[in-house]
N, C-alpha and C positions, 0 to 999 in steps of 0.2 A: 627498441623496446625501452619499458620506463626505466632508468637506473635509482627509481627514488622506493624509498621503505614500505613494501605493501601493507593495509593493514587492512583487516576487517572490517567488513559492517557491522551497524549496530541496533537492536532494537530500538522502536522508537518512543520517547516517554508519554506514560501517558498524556498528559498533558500536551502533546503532538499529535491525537486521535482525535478521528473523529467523533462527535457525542456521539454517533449511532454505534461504534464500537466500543462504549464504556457501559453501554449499556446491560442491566441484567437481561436473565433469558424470558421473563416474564414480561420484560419490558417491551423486548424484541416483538412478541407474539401480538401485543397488544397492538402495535404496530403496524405487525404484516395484516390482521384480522380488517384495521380500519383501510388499509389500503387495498384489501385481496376485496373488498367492497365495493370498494370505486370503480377498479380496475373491473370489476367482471359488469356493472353496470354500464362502464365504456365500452366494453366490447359488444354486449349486448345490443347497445343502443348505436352503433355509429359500423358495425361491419356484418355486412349478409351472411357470412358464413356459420358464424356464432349466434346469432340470432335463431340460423335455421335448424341446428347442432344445438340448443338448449332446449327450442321447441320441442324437437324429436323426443329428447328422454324426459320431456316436462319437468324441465327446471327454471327457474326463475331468478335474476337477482336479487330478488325478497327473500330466497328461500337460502342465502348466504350467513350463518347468524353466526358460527363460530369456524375455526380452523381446519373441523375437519368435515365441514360442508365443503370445503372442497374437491372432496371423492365424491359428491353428487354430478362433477360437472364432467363432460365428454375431453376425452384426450383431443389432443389436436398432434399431428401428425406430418411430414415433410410430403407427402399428397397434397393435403391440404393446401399446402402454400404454392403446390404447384398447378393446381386447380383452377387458384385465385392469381394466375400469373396476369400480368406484373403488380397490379397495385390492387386489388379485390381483399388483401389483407388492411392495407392502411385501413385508421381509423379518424383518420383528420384531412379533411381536404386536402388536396394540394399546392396550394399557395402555403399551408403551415408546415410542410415539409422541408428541412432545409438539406437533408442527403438522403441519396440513395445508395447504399448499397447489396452488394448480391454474393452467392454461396453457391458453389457446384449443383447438379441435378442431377438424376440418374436415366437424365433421355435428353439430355441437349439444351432443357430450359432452367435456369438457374432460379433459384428461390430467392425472392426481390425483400427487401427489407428498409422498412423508413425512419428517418426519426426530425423531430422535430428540433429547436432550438434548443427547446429544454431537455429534451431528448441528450444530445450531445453533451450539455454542460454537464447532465450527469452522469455520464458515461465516461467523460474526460474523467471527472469527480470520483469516481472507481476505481479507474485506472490508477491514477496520481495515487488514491489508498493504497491500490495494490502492490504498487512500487516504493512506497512507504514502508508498509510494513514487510517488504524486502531487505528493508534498509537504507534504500536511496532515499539522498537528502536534497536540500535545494542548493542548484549552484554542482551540482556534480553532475559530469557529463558521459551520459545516454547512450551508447552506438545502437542503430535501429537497425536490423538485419531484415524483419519482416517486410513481404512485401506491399507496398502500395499500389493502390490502384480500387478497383470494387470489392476484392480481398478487404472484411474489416479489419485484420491484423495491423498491416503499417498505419494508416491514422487512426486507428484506435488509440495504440499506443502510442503514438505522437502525438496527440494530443492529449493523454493525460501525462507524459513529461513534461510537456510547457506546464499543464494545470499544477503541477510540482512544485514548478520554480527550478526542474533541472533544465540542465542544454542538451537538445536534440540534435542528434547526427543522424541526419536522416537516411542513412547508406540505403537500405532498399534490401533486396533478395541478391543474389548471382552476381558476379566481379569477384569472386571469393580473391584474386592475387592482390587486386584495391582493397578487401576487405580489412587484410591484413595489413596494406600498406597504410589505413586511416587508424588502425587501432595502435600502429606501431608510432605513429607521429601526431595523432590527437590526444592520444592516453586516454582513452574513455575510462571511466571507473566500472562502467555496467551495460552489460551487452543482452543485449535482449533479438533472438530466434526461435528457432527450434530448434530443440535438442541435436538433431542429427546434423543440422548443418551447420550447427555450432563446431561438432566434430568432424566435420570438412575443412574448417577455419584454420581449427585447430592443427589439423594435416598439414594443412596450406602454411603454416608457420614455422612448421620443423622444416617443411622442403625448403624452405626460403632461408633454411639457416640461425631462425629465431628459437628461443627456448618457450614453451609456452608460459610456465610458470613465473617467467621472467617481466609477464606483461602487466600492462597495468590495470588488468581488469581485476575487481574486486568480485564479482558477483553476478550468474546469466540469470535472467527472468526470462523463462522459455516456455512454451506450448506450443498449441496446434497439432500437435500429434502426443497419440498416448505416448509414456515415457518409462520405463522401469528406476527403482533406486539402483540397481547395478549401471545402469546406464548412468546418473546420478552421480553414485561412488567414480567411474571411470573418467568425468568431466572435471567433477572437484580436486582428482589426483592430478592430471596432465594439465589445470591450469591455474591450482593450488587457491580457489576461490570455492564461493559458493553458489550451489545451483539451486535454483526456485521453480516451484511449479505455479504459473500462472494460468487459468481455466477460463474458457467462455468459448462461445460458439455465437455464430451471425444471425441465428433465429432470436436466440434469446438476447443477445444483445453485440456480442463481441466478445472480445479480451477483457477479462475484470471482472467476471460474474464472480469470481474467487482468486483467492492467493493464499499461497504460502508465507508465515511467516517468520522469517529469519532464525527467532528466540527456538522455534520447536522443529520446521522443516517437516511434518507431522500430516501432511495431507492439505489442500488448500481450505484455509476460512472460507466459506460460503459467504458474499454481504447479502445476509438474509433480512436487511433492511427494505432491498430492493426485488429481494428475489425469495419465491416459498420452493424449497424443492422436496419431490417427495422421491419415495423407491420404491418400483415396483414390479412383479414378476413379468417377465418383460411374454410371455405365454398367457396368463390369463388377464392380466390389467390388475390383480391383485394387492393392494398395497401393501409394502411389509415394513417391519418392526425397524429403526434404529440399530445399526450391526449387521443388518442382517442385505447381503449380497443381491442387487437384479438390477435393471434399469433405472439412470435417472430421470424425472421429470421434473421442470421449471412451469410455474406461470410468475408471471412478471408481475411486479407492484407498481409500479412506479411509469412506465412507459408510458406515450400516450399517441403517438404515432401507428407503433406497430407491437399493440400489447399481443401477448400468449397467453393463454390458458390451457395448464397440463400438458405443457410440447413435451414430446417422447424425444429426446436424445439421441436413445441408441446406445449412450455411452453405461458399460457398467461399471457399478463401484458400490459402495455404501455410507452412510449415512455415522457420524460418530460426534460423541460430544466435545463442545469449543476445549481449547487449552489455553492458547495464549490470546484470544479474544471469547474469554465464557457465554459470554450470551449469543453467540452467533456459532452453527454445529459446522462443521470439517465436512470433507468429504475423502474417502480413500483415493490416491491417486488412481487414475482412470489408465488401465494396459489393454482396454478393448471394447468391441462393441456387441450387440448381438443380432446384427444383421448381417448385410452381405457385401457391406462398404468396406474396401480397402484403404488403408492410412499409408502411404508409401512415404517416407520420408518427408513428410509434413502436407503431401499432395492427398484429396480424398479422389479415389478410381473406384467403378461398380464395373461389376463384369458385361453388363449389356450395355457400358461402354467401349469397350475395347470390341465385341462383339460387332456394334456399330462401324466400328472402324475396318473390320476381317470385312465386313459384304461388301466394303464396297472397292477391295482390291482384288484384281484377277491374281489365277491361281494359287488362291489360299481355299481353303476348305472351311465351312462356319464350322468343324468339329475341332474344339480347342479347350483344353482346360490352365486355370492357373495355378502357377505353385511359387507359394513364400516360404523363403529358406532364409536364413542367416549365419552366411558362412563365414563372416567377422566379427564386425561390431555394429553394421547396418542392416535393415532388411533388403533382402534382393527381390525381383517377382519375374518368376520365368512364363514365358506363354509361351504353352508344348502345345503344337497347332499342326494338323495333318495338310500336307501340299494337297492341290488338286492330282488326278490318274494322270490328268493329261500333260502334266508343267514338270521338264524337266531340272536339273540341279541348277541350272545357270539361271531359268524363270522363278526357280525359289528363291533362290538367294534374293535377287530384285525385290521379290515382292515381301521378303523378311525385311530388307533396308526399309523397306514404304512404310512397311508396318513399324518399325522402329521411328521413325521420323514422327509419323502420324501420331501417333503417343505421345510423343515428347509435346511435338507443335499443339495439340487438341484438347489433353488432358496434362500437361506437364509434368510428365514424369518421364525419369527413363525406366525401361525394361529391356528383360533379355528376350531370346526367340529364337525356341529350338524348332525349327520345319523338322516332323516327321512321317512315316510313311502309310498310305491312303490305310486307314481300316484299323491304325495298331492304336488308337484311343477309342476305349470303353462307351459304349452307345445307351446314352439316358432310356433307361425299363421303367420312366415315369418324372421324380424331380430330378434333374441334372445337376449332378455338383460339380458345380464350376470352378471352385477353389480348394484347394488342398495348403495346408497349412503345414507344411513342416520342419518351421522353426523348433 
């Protein structure tokens, strides 16, 4: 570990912002308004599905004249995109697409996502803000934890460190015993995961003998999974740094749609240069007030690839005014969703995944419910799943391992799996509830 004098990060001067973050909030609007124009005209004009979805409720790209002609326009939905699998969302041929990537599904077909050359520079361009206003500067180096691959987390974020001017360690996901052994011998200043496996890291560094606070990270920029300020406080204590919340999701673009910044730690800045987000009752499609708690929705400004208009998240939070960027509004840290997605330790799991997974091994029963506990500092998720009448103790157990396996290899996660006895779980009188929360 480093023996040299930890210090803090620091805000960064104005004069190191970008113009879109100096900007007032009227400026902002003026902004989003000329862009929320183009943008719904692209989509209009270049993808079937919007096209067909503006028809429907008779709206038009004329009929766009201020900001909040944008409640004239139809939600778009993670259906949607799985409807239009694989490329029926793009809006640009494809010879102008320079990446694909993709985001879990809730039936085996993942939600495909493009972007364009431009696409990326300004997504790196996000990124690089977002770790910015973290505090990382150019020339300090980066440990990258997330993973790579169609996952937009590892080169999201890998490429907006280059776009920085920081150095990339590209480490990736899992090695956690390497993980610690490159943070212990490169001294990265800033470590960028998710929360929880941060604190796996962190595990991994006491066992090995190491102090964490000793190390020479300054600062995690972490997402992918909601995250509490207790969680927060427990990361900053055991590694005597600061922790950031970094926001974005693969529909809407990635890592970088938002950041926390350093100076306030206060919920993440929105870059509502690039992005309009509204809130709303995630029951009736209702829009609500600024303050005020329900679902977030994104449409994109800027994209040209693979624009959104009004994607429903899922994620809830609210809506609050900028602090240490005024012209651009915060959002409350996100601790949940209001659907029926699981966030398991940075993994997203739907129960008619695992479901999937029970048919097709003998002697399991499809009657199974799941239950999240936290009986440390992580979430666990148990699946309480009745054996078949006919499979005795020795064919359960087998077919609890398969099941265990199959999770992990399928859906990437571990879980626990209690086999219990034919008939002793509760039989669906109509909607089935699959999950029991009791954290």
């Amino acid at each position: 570990m480093s023996t040299l004098t930890k210090t803090r990060l620091h805000a960064p001067a104005a004069d190191e912002l970008d113009p879109e973050e100096r900007m007032s909030r009227d400026e902002i609007q003026s902004l989003q308004l000329t862009r929320l124009q183009h943008t719904v005209r692209h989509a209009y004009a270049n993808v079937p599905l919007y096209t067909r979805k503006f028809d429907e409720v008779g709206v038009h790209p004329d009929d766009i004249r201020t900001l909040d002609d944008v409640h004239k326009l139809p939600f778009t939905t993670k259906e949607d995109l799985r409807v239009s699998y694989p490329f029926g969302m793009f809006a640009v041929p494809m010879d102008q697409v320079a990446r694909i990537h993709t985001s879990s599904g809730t039936t085996g077909l993942p939600t495909v996502v493009g972007y364009t050359k431009n696409d990326l520079r300004m997504w790196a361009g996000l990124v690089a803000r977002s770790l910015r206003a973290s505090g990382v500067r150019p020339g300090m180096k980066v440990h990258n934890a997330y993973g790579y691959g169609l996952f937009t987390g590892g080169l999201g974020a890998h490429a907006g460190i280059e776009a920085l001017g920081a150095v990339a360690i590209p480490m990736s996901g899992g090695q956690t015993n390497k993980q610690v052994q490159m943070i212990r011998d490169f001294e990265p200043d800033v470590i960028m995961s998710t929360p929880s496996y941060l604190l796996t890291i962190t595990d991994a560094m006491v066992a090995a003998g190491l102090d964490p606070r000793l190390s020479s990270l300054k600062a995690g920029v972490l997402g992918a999974e909601p995250w509490t300020n207790h969680m927060r406080r427990e990361l900053e204590e055991r590694l005597d740094f600061d922790a950031l919340d970094i926001y974005g999701l693969s529909e809407v673009m990635g890592p970088g749609v938002g950041n926390e910044c350093i100076e306030s730690k206060d919920g993440p800045h929105l870059w509502e240069d690039n992005f309009l987000p509204e809130i709303i009752d995630g029951d009736t499609g209702h829009v609500l007030d600024d303050g005020e708690t329900g679902e977030l929705v994104f449409t994109s400004l800027t994209k040209e690839a693979f624009p959104v208009i009004r994607y429903r998240t899922r994620d809830l939070t609210r809506l609050l005014p900028g602090t240490a960027r005024p012209g651009m509004r915060r959002m409350e840290k996100v601790t949940g969703r209001n659907d029926d997605m699981i966030i398991l330790r940075g993994v997203n799991l739907f129960p008619t995944q695992i479901e999937e997974i029970v048919l097709g091994i003998e002697h399991l029963s499809p009657h199974f419910i799941l239950e999240l506990t936290r009986p440390g500092r992580m979430d666990e998720l148990t699946v309480r799943i009745e054996r078949h009448e006919d499979s005795d103790a020795s064919t359960s157990d087998r077919a609890c391992a398969i099941l265990i396996e199959r999770v992990k290899d399928q859906i990437g996660s571990s879980v626990n799996v209690l086999i219990v006895e034919p008939g002793s779980l509760e039989r669906s009188q109509g909607k089935h509830k699959r999950v029991y929360d009791l954290r």
